[in-house]
Jmol script that loads the backbone (N, CA, C; Angstrom):
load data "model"
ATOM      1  N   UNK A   1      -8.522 -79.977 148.420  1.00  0.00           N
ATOM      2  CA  UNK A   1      -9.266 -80.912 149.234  1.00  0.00           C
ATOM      3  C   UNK A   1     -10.701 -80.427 149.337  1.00  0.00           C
ATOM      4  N   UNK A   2     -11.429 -81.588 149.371  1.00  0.00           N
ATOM      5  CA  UNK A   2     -13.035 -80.747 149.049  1.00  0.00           C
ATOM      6  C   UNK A   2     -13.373 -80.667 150.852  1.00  0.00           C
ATOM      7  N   UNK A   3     -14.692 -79.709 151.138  1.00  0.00           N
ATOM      8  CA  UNK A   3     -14.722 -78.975 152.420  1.00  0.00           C
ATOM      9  C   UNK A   3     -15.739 -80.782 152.296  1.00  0.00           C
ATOM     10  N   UNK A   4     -15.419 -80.865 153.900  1.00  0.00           N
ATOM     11  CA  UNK A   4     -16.365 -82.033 154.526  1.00  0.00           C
ATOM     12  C   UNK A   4     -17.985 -82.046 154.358  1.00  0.00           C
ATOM     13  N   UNK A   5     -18.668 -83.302 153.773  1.00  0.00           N
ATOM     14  CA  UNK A   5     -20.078 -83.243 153.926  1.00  0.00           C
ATOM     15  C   UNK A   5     -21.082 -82.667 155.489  1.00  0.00           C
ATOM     16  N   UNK A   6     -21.583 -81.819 155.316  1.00  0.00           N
ATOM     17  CA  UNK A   6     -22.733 -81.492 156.114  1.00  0.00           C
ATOM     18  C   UNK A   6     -23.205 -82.899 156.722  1.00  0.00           C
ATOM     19  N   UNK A   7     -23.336 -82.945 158.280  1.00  0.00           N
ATOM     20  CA  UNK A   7     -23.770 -84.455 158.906  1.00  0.00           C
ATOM     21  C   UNK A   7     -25.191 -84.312 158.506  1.00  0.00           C
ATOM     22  N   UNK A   8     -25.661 -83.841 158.365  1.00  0.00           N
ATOM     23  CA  UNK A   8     -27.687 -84.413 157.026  1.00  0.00           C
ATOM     24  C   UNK A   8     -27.156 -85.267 155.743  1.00  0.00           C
ATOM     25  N   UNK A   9     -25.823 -85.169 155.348  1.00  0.00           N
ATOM     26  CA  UNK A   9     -25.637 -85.296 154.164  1.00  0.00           C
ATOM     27  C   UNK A   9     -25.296 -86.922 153.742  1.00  0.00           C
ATOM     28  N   UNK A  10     -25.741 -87.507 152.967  1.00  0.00           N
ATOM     29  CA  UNK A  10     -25.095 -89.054 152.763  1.00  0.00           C
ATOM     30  C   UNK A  10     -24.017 -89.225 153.461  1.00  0.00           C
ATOM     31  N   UNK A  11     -23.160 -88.551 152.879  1.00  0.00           N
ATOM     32  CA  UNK A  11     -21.544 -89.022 153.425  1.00  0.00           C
ATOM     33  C   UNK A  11     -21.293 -88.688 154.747  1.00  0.00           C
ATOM     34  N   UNK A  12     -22.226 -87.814 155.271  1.00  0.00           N
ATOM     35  CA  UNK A  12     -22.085 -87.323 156.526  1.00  0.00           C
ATOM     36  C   UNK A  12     -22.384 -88.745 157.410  1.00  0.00           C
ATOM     37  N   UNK A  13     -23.656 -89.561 156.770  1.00  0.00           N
ATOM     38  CA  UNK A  13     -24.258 -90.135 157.875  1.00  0.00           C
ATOM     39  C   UNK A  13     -23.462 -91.339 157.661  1.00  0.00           C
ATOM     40  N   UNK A  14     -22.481 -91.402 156.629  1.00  0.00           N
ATOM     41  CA  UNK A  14     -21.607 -92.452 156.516  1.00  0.00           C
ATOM     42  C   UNK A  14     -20.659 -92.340 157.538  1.00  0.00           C
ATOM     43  N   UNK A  15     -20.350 -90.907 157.553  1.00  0.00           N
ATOM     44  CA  UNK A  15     -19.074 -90.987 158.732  1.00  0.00           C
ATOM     45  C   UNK A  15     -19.885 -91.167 160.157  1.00  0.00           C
ATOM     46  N   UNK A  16     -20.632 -90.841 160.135  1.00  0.00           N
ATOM     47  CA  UNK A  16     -21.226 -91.241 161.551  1.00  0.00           C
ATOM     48  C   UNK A  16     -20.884 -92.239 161.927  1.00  0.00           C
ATOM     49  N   UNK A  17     -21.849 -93.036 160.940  1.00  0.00           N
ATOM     50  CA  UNK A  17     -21.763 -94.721 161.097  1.00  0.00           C
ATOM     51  C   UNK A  17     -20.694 -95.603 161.520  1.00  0.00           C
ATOM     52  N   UNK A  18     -19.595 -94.698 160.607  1.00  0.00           N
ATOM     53  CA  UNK A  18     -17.883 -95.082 160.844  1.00  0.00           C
ATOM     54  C   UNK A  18     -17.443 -94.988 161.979  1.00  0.00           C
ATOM     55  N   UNK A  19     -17.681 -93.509 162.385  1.00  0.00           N
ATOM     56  CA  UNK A  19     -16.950 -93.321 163.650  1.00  0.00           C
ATOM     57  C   UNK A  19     -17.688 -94.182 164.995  1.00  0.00           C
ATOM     58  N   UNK A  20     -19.196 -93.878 165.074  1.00  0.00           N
ATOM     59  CA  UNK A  20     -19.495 -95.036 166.221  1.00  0.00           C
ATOM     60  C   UNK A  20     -19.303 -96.293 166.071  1.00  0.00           C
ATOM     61  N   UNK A  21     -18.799 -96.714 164.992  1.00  0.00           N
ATOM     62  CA  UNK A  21     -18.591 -98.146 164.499  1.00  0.00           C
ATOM     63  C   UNK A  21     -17.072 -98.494 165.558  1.00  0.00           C
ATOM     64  N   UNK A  22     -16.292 -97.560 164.759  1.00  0.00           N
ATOM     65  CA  UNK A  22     -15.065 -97.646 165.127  1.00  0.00           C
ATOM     66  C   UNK A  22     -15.052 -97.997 167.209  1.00  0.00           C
ATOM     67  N   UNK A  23     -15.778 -96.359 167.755  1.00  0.00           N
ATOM     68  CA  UNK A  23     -15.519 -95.856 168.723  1.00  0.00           C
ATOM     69  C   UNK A  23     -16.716 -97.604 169.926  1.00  0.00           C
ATOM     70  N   UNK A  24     -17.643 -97.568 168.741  1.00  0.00           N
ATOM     71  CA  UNK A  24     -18.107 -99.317 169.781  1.00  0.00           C
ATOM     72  C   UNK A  24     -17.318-100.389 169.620  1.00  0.00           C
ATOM     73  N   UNK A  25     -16.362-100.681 168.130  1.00  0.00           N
ATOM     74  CA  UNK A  25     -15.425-101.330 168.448  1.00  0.00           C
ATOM     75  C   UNK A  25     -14.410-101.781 169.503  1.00  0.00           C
ATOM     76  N   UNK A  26     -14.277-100.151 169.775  1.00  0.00           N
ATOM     77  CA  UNK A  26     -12.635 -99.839 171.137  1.00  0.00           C
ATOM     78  C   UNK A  26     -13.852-100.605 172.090  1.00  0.00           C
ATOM     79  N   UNK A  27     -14.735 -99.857 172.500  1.00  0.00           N
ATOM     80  CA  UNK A  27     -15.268 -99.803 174.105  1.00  0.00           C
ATOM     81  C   UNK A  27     -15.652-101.722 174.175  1.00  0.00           C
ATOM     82  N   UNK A  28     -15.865-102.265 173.212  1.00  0.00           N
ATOM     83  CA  UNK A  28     -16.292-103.600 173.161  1.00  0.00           C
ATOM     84  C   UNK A  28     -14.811-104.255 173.451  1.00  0.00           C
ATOM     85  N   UNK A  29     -13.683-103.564 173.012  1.00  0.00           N
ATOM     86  CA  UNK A  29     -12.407-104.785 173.363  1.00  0.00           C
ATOM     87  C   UNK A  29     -11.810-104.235 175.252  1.00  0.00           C
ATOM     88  N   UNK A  30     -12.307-102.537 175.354  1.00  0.00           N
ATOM     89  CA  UNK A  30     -11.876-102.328 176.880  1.00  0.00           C
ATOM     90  C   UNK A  30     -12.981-102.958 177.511  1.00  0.00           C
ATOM     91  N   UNK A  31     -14.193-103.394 177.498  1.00  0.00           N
ATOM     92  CA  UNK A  31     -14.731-104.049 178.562  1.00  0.00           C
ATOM     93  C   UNK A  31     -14.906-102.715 179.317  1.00  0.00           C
ATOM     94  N   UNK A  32     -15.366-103.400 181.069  1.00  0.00           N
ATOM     95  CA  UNK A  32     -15.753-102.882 181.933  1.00  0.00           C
ATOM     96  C   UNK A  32     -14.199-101.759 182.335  1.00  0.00           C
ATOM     97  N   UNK A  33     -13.258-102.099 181.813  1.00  0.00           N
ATOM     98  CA  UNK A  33     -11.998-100.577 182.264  1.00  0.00           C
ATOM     99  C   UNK A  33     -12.520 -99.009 181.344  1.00  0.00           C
ATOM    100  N   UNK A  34     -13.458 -98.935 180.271  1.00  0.00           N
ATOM    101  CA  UNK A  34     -13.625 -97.784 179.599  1.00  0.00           C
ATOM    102  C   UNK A  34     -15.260 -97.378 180.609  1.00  0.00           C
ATOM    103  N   UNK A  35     -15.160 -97.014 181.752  1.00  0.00           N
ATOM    104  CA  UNK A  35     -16.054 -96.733 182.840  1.00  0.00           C
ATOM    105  C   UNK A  35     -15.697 -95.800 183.439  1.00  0.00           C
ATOM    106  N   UNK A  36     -16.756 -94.709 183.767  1.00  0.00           N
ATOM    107  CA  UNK A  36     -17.146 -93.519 184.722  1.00  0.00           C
ATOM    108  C   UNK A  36     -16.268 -92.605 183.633  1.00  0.00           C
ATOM    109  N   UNK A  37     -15.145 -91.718 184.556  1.00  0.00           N
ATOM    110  CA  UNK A  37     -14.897 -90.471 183.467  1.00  0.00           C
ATOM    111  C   UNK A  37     -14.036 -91.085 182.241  1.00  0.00           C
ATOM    112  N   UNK A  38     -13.601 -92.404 182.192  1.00  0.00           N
ATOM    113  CA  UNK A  38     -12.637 -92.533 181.216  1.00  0.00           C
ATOM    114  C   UNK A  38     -13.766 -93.026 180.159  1.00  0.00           C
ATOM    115  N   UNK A  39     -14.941 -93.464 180.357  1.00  0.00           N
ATOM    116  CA  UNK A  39     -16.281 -93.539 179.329  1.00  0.00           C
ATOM    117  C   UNK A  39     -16.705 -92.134 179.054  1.00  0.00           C
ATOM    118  N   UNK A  40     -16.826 -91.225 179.752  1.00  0.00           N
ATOM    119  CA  UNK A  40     -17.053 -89.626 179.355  1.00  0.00           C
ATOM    120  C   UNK A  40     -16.412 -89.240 178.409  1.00  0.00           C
ATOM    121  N   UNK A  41     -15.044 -89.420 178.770  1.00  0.00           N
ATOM    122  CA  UNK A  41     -14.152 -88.893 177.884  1.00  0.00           C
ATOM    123  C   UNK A  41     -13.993 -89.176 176.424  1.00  0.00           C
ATOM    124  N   UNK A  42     -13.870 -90.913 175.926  1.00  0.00           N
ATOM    125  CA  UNK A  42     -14.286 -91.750 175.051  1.00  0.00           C
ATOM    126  C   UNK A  42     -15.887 -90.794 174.124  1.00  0.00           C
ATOM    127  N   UNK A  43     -16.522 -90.863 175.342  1.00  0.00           N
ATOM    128  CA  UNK A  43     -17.943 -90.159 174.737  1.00  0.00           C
ATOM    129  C   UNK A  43     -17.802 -88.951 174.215  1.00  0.00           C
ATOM    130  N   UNK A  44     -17.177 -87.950 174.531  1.00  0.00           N
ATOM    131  CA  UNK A  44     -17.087 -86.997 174.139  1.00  0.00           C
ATOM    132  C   UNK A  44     -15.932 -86.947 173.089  1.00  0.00           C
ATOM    133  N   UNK A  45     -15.438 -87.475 172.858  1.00  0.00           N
ATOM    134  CA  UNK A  45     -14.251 -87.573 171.572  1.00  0.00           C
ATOM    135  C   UNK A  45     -15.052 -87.969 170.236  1.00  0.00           C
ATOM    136  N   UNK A  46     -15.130 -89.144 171.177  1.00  0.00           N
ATOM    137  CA  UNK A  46     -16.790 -89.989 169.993  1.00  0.00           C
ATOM    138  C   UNK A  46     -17.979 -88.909 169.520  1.00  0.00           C
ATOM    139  N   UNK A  47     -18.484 -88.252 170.249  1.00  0.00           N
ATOM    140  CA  UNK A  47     -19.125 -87.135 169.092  1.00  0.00           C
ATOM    141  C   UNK A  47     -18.615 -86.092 168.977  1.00  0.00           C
ATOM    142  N   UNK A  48     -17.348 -85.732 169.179  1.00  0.00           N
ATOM    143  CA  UNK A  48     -16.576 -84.454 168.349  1.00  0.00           C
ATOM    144  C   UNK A  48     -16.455 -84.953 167.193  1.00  0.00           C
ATOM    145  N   UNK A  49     -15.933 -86.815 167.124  1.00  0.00           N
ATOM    146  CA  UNK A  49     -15.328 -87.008 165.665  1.00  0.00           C
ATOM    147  C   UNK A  49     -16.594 -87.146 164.592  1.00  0.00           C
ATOM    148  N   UNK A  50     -17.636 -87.146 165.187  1.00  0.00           N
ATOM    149  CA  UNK A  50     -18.804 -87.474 164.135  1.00  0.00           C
ATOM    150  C   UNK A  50     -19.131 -86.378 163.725  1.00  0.00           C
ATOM    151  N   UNK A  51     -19.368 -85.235 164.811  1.00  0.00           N
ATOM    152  CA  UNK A  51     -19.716 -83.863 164.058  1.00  0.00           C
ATOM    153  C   UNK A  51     -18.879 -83.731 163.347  1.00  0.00           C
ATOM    154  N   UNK A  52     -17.534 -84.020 163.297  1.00  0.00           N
ATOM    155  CA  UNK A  52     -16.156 -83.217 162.628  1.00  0.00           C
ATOM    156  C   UNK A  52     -16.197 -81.942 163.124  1.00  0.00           C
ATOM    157  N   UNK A  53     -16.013 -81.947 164.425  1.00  0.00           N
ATOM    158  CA  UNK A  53     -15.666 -80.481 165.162  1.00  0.00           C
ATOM    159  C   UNK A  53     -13.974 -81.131 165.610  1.00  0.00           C
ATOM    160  N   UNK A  54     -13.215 -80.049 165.058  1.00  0.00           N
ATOM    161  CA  UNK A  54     -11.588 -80.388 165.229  1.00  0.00           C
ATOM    162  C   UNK A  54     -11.209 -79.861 166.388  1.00  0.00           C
ATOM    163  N   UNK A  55     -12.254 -78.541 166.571  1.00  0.00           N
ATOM    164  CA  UNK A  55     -11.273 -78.296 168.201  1.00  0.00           C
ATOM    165  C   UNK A  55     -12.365 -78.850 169.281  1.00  0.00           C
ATOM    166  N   UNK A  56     -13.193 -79.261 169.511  1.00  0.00           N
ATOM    167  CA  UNK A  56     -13.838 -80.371 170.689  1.00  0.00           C
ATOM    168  C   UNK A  56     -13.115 -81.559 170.530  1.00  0.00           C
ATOM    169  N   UNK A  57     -12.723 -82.180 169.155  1.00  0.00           N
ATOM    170  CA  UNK A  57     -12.079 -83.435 169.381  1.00  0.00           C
ATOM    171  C   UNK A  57     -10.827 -83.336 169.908  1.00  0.00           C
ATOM    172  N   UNK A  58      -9.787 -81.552 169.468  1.00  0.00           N
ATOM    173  CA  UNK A  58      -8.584 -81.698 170.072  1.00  0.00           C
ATOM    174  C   UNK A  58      -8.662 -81.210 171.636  1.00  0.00           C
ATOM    175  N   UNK A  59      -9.520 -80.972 171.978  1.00  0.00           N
ATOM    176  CA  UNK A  59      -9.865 -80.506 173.654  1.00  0.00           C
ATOM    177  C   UNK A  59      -9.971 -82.431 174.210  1.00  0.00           C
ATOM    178  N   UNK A  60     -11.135 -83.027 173.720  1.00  0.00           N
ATOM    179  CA  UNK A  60     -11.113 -84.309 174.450  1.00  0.00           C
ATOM    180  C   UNK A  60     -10.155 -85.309 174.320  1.00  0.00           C
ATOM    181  N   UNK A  61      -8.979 -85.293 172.820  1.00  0.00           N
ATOM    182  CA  UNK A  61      -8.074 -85.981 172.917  1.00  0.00           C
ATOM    183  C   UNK A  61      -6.752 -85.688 173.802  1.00  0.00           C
ATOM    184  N   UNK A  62      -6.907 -84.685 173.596  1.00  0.00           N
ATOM    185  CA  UNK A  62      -6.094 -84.003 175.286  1.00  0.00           C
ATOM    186  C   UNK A  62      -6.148 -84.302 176.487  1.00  0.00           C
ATOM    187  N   UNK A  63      -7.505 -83.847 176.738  1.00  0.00           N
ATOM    188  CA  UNK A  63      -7.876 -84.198 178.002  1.00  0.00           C
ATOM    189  C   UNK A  63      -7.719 -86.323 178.397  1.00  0.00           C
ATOM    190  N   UNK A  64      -8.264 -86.762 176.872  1.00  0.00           N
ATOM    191  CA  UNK A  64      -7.760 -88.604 177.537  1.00  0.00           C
ATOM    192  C   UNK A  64      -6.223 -88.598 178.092  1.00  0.00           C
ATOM    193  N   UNK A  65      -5.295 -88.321 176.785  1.00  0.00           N
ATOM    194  CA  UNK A  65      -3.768 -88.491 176.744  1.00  0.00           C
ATOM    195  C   UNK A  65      -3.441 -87.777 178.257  1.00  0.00           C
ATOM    196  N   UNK A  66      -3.815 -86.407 178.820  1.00  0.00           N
ATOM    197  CA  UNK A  66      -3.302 -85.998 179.698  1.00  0.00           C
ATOM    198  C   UNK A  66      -3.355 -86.397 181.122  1.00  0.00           C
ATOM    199  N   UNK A  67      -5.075 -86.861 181.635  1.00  0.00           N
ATOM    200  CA  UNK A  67      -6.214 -87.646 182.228  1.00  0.00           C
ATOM    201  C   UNK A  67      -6.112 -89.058 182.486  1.00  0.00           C
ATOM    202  N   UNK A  68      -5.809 -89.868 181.028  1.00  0.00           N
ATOM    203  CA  UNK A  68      -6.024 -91.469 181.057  1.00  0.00           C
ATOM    204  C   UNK A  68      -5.032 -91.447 179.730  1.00  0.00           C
ATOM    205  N   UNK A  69      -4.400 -91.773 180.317  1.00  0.00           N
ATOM    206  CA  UNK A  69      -3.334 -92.098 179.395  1.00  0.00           C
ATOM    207  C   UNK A  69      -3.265 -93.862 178.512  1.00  0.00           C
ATOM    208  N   UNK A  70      -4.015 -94.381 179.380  1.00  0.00           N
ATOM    209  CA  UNK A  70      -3.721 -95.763 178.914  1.00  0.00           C
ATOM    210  C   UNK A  70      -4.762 -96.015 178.042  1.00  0.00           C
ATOM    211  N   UNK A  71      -5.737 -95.100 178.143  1.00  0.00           N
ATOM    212  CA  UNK A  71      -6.747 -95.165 176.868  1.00  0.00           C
ATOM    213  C   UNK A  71      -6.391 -94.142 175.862  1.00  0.00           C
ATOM    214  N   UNK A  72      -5.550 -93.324 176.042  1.00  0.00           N
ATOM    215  CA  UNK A  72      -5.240 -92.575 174.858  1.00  0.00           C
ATOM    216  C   UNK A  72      -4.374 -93.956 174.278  1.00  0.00           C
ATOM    217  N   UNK A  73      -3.389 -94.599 174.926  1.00  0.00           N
ATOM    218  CA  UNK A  73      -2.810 -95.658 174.738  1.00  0.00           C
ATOM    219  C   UNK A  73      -3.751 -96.448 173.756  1.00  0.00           C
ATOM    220  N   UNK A  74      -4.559 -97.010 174.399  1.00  0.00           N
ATOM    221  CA  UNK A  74      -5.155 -98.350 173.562  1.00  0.00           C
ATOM    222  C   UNK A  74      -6.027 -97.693 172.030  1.00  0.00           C
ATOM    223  N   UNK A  75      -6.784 -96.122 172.427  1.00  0.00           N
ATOM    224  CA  UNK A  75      -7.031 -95.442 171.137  1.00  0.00           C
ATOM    225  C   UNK A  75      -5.743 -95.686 169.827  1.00  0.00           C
ATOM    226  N   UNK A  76      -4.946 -95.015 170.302  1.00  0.00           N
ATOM    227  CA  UNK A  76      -3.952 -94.975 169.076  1.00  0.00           C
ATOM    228  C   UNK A  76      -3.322 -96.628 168.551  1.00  0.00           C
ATOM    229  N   UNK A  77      -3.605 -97.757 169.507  1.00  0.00           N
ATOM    230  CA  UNK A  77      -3.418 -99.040 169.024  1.00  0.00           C
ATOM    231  C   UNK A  77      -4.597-100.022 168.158  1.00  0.00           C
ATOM    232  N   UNK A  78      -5.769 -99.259 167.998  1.00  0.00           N
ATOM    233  CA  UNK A  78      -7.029 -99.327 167.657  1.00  0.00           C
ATOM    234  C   UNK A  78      -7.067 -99.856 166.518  1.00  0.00           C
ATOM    235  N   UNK A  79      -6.616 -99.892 164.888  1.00  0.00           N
ATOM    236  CA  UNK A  79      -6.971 -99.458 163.859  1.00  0.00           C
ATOM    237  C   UNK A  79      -8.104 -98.800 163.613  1.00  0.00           C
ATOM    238  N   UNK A  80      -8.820 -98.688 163.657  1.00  0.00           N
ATOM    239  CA  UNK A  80     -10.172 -98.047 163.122  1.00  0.00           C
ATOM    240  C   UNK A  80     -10.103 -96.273 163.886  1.00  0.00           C
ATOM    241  N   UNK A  81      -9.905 -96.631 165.179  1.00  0.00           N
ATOM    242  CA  UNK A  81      -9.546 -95.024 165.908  1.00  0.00           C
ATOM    243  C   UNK A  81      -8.757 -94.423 165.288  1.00  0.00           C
ATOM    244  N   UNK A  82      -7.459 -95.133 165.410  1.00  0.00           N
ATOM    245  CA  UNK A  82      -6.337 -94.468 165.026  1.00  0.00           C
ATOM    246  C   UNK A  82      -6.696 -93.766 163.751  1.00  0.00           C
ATOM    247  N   UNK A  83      -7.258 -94.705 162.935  1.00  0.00           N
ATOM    248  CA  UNK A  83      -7.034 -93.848 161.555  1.00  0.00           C
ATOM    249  C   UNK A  83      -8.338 -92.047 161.803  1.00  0.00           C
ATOM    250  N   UNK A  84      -9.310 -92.649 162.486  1.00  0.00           N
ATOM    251  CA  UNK A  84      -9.651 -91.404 162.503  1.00  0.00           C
ATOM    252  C   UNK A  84      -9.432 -90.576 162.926  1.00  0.00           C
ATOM    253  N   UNK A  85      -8.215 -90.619 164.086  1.00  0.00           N
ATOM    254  CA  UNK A  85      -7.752 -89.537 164.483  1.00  0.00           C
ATOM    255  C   UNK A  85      -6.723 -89.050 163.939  1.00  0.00           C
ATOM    256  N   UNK A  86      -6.015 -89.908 162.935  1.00  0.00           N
ATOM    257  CA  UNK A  86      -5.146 -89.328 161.399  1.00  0.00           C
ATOM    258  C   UNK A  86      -6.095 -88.207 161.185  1.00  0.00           C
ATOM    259  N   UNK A  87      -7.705 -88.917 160.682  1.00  0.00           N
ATOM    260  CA  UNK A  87      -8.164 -87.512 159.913  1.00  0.00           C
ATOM    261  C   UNK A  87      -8.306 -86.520 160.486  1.00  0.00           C
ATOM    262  N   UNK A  88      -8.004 -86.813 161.935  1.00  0.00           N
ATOM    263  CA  UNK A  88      -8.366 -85.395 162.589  1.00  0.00           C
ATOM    264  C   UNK A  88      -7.262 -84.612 162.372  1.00  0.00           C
ATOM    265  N   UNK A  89      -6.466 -85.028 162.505  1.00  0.00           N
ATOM    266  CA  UNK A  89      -5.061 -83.977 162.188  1.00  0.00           C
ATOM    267  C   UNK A  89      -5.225 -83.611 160.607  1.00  0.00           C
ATOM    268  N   UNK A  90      -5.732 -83.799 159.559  1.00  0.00           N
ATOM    269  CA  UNK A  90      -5.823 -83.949 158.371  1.00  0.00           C
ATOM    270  C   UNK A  90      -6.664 -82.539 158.803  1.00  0.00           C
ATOM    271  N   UNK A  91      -7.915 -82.381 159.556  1.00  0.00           N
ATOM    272  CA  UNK A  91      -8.919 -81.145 159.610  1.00  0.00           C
ATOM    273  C   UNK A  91      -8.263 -80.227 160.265  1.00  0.00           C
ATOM    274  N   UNK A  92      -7.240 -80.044 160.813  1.00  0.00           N
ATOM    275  CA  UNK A  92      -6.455 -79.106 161.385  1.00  0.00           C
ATOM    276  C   UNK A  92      -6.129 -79.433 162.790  1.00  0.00           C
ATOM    277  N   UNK A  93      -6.362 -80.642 163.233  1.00  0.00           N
ATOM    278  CA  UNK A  93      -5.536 -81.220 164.598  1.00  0.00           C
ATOM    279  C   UNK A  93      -4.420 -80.580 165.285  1.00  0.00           C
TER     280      UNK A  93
END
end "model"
wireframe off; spacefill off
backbone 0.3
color backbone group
């Protein structure tokens, strides 16, 4: 498996693009319920997955599932989330 692009890098700024794509997708179908810490939380998942930092993303996907469960809920019903949090387990999740 080749090591992940550097975020300067084309593909890097592709995944960017992806992941806030994805992560404004979710917050556009929760409306006003993805607010105060359950928007923190969202936020901070949302740029673990862009850096591709695996253990900030597995600290904040924790903290939703354990915290807010019903948005770890609607994450994993997502398509676009979900799959990126496949890749996160793919980086050592």
């Amino acid at each position: 498996m080749a090591a992940p692009k550097s975020p300067g890098s084309p593909a890097g700024d592709e995944h960017q693009e992806r992941v806030h794509g994805a992560f404004d997708d979710l917050e556009s179908k929760l409306g006003d319920r993805a607010a105060g810490e359950a928007k923190q939380a969202l936020d901070q998942v949302r740029a673990a997955a862009a850096r591709r930092d695996a253990s900030a993303a597995r600290e904040g996907l924790s903290a939703v599932r354990e915290q807010h469960g019903w948005l770890w809920e609607e994450m994993t019903r997502h398509p676009r989330v979900a799959a990126l949090i496949d890749e996160l387990a793919l980086w050592g999740f």
